[in-house]
C-alpha positions in Angstrom: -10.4 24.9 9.9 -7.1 27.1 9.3 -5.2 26.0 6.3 -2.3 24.8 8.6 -4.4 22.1 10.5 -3.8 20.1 7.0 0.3 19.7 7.8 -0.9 19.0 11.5 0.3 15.4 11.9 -1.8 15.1 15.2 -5.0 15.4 12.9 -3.8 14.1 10.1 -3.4 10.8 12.2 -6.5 11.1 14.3 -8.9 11.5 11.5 -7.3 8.9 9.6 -6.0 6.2 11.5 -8.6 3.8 10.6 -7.0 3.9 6.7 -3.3 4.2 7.6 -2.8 1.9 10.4 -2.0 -1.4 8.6 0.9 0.4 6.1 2.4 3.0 9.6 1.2 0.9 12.8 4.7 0.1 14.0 6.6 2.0 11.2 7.0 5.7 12.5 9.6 6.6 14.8 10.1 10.6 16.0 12.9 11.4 17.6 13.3 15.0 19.2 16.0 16.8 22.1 14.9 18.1 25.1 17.0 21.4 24.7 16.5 23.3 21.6 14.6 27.1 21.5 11.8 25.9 20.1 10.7 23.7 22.8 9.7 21.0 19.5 9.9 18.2 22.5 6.6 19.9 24.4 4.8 19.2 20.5 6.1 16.0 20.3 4.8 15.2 24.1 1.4 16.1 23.2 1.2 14.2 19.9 2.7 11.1 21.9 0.3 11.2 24.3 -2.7 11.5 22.2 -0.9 8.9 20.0 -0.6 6.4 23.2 -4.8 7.2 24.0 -5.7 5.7 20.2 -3.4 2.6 21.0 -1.4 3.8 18.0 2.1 1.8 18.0 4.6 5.1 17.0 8.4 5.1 18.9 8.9 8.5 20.9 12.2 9.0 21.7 14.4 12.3 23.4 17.6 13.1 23.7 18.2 15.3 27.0 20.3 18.0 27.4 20.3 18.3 22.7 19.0 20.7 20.6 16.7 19.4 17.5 19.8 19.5 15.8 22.4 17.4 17.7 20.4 14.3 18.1 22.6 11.8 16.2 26.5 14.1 16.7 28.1 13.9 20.1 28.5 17.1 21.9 
């Protein structure tokens, strides 16, 4: 396994959610635009959606039309 897959949240909660759900189930929140150049929202998309098939309780939520770093400032 590259070094990297140890920061990779995905895994990270995957392979450990039987240990961390009673102190994070309900408790993470991850909020990402729809707009920036690094397309962070299509990473985010995946994670929710393997998230959602382990009945893991995490709050998505994206701003259209803002980059990853106009999420809370008006435009």
């Amino acid at each position: 396994m590259p070094s990297r897959s140890r920061y990779d949240l995905s895994i990270i909660l995957r392979e450990n959610w039987s240990d961390l759900k009673e102190d994070l189930d309900g408790k993470i929140r991850i909020s990402v635009g729809t707009s920036d150049n690094l397309f962070l929202n299509r990473s985010v998309e995946l994670l929710e959606k393997e998230m959602k098939s382990l009945n893991v309780n995490i709050k998505f939520d994206y701003f259209l039309w803002r980059p990853f770093y106009f999420i809370y400032r008006r435009l």
